[in-house]
C-alpha positions in Angstrom: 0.0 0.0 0.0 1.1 3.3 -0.9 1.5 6.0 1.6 0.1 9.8 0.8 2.1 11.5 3.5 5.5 11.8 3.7 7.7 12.8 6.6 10.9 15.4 7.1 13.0 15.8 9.9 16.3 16.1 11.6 17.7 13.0 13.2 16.6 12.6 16.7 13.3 14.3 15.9 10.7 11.4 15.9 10.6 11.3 12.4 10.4 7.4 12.0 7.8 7.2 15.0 5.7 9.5 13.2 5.6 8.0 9.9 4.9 4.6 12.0 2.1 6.2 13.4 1.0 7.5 9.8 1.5 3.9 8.9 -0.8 2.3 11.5 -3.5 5.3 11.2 -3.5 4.2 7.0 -4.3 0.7 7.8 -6.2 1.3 10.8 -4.3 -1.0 13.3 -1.4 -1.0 15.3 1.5 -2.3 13.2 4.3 -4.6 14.9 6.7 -2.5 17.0 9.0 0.0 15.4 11.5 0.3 18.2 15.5 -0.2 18.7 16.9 -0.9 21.4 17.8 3.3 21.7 14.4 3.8 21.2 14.6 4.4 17.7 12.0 3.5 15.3 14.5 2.4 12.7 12.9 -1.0 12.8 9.9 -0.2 11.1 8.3 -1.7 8.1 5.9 0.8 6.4 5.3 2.5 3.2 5.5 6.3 4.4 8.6 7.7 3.4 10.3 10.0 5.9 13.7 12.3 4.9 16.1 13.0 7.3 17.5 16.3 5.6 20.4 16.0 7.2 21.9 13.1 5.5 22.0 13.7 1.7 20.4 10.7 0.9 17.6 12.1 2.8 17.2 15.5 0.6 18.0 13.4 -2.7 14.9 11.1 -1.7 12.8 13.7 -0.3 13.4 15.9 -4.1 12.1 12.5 -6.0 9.0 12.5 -3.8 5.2 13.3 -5.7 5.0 17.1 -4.7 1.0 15.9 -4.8 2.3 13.6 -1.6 1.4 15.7 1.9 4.5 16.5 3.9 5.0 16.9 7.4 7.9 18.3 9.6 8.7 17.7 12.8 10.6 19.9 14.3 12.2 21.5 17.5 12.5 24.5 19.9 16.2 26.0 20.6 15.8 24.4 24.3 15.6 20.7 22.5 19.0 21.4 20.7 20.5 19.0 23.8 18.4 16.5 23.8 18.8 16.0 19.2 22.5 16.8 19.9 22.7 13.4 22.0 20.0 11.8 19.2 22.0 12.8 16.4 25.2 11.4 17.6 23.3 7.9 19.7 20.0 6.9 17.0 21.3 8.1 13.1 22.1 4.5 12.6 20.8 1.4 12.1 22.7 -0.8 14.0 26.6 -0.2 13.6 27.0 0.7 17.1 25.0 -2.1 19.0 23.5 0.3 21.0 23.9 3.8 21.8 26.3 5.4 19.8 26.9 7.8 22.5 28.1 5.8 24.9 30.1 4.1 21.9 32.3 7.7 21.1 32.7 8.0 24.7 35.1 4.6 24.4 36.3 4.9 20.7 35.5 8.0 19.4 38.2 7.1 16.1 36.0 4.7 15.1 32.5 6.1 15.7 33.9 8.7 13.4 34.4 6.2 11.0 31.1 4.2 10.9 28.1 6.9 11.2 25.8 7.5 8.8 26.8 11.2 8.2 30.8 10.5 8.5 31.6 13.5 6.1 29.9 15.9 8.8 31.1 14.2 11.5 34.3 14.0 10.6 34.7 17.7 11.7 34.8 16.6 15.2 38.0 15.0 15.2 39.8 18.6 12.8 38.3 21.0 16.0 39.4 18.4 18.9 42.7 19.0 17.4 42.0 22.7 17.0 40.7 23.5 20.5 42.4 20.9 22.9 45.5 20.1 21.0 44.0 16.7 21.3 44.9 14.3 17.7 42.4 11.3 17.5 43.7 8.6 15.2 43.3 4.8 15.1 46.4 4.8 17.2 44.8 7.1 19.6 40.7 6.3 19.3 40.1 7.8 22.5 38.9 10.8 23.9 39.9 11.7 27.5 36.2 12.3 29.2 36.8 15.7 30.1 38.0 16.9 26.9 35.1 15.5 25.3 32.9 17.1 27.8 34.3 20.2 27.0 34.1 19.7 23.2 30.3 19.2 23.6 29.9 22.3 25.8 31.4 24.3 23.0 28.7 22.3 20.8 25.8 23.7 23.0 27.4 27.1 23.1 27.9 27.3 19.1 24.5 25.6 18.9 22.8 28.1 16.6 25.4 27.1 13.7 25.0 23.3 13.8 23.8 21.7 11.4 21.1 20.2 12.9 19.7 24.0 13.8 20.2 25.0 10.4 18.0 22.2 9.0 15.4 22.2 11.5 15.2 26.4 10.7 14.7 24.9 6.9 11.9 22.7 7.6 9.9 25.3 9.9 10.6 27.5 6.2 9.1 25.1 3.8 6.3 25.8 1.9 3.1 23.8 1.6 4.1 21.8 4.7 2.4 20.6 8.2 4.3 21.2 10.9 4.3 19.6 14.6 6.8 20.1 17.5 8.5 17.3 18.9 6.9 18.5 22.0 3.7 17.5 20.8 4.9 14.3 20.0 6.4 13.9 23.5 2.8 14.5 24.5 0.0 11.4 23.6 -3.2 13.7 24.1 -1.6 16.2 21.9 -0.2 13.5 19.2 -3.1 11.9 19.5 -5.1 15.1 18.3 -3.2 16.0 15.4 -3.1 12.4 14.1 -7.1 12.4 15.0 -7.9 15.5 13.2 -5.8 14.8 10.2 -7.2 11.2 9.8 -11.1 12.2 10.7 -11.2 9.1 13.4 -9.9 8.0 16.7 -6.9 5.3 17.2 -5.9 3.8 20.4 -1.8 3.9 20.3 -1.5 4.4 24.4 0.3 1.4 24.8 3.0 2.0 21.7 3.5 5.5 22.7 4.3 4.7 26.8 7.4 2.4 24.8 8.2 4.8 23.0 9.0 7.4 25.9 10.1 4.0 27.9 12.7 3.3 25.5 14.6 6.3 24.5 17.8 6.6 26.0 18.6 9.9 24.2 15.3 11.3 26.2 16.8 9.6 29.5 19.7 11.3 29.6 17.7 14.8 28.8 15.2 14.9 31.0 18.1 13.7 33.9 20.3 16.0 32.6 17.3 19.0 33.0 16.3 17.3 36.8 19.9 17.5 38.1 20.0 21.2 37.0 16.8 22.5 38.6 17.2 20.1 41.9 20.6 22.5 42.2 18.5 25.8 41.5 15.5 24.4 44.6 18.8 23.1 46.7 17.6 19.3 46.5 19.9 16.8 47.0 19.9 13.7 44.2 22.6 11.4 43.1 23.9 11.3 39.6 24.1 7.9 38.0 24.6 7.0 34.3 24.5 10.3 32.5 26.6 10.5 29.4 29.2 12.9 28.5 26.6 15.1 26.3 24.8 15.1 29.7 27.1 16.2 31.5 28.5 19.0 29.2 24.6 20.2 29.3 24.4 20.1 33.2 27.5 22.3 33.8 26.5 24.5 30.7 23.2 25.3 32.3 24.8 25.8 36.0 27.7 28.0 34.5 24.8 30.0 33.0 22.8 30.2 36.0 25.7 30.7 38.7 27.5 32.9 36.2 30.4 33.9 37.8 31.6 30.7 38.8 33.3 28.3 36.2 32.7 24.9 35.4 33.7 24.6 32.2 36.8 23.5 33.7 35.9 20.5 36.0 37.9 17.2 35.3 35.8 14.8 37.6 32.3 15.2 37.4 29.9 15.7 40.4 28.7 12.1 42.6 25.6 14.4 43.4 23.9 17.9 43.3 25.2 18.1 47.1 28.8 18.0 45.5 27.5 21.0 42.8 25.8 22.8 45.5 29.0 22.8 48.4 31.8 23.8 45.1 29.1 26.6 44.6 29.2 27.4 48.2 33.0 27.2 48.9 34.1 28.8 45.7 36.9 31.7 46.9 34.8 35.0 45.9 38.0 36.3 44.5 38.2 34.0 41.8 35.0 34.5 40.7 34.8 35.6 37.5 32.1 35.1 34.1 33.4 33.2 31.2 35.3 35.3 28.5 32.9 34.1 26.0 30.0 35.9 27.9 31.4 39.2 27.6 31.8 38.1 24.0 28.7 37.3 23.6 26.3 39.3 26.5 23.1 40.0 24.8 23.0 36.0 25.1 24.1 35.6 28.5 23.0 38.8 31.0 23.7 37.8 34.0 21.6 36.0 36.3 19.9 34.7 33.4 16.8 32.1 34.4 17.0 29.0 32.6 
């Protein structure tokens, strides 16, 4: 069966889950499951198409597509660039990292270089590791000390306005003749379940395949961790940190370096045990030293101080 919808995107931005749940709203039954063992819905089998515009296979495909076909976009919000930056590097795949590729750089970064889908792009990483840290990264030396790649990724959240990913998602919300939805909304059954209502004029039951969906999806683990470790340090709670990756934990001392301001973490070799450990370094910092990053004052209608995340 032929599909009359297709589906653009950026990696990381639900694009296969939607164009499963296009699938199983065409043939008016829940299809088998779509999901990887990231999350990602690479394993589906369906006949609606769905471009990751990224990857140029993804904008050669999408440019052979019936312009008659309906297109929709999913797309993001600036304060999701943390959560695709993890996606894009963890779920563009299908299968080469057995797993999360995330978790895969952090042990040979060389070779993840080597193997992802988008390896031209990619490739990049390893010319400004040696441009900013002095660090090489061959197949002699495949690995990245964890604090230099914590600090590559916070310059990756900082600079994130020129990523690609940003740039492509900024293309899709331009698009004419297009229908867009926020991966927000996706995030959100009642208001997926809407817009897939409305569009196909009748009501399907996918409860059970959406809770697996947010079960599942280790790049929206380490998100909405990274976002609860930052806010228990704004209220002063005390929680331990356990199993956050390196993209988390560039996005946890981003977002306290922002809201602290003039005391640095950009620097930290050994990440934090626990907010306790955040919130006494905080505490005991030696006022003297304080001081906002350079690339504030570079940059300070972004960062005023005392900015509320």
């Amino acid at each position: 069966m032929s599909s009359n919808y297709t589906v653009v995107f950026t990696p990381g931005a639900f694009g296969n889950f939607l164009s499963y749940l296009l699938d199983c709203y065409q043939t008016k039954k829940i299809l088998p499951s779509p999901f990887e063992s990231t999350g990602a819905s690479h394993a589906r089998t369906g006949s609606t198409l769905c471009s990751n515009l990224v990857s140029p296979a993804g904008k050669k495909q999408l440019s052979e597509i019936d312009p008659s076909v309906k297109r929709i976009g999913c797309v993001w919000q600036p304060d999701y660039f943390n959560y695709i930056l993890h996606a894009y590097l963890s779920r563009a795949n299908s299968g080469e990292y057995k797993g999360c590729g995330v978790e895969f750089l952090e042990k040979n970064f060389y070779e993840f270089v080597q193997i992802h889908p988008n390896t031209d792009s990619v490739k990049q990483h390893i010319d400004l590791l040696k441009h900013f840290f002095n660090y090489t990264v061959d197949e002699n030396n495949p690995t990245v000390p964890r604090h230099i790649l914590r600090q590559f990724f916070w310059f990756q959240i900082f600079y994130s306005a020129d990523h690609i990913v940003t740039k492509v998602n900024d293309q899709i919300k331009n698009m004419q003749n297009i229908e867009l939805i926020d991966i927000a909304d996706i995030l959100d059954y009642g208001k997926l379940k809407f817009f897939l209502n409305k569009l196909f004029g009748y009501d399907l039951d996918f409860s059970a395949v959406h809770s697996k969906f947010l079960t599942l999806n280790t790049s929206l683990k380490d998100f909405l961790q990274y976002r609860h470790i930052v806010k228990s340090c704004q209220n002063k709670q005390l929680v331990s940190i356990n199993n956050l990756s390196v993209i988390g934990e560039a996005s946890v001392l981003y977002d306290l370096e922002k809201y602290y301001f003039d005391v640095p973490f950009f620097t930290i070799k050994n990440f934090f045990k626990d907010t306790k450990e955040i919130l006494d370094y905080v505490k005991h910092f030696p006022p003297v030293m304080k001081q906002p990053n350079k690339l504030y004052h570079q940059h300070y209608k972004r960062f005023p101080p005392n900015v509320v995340l």
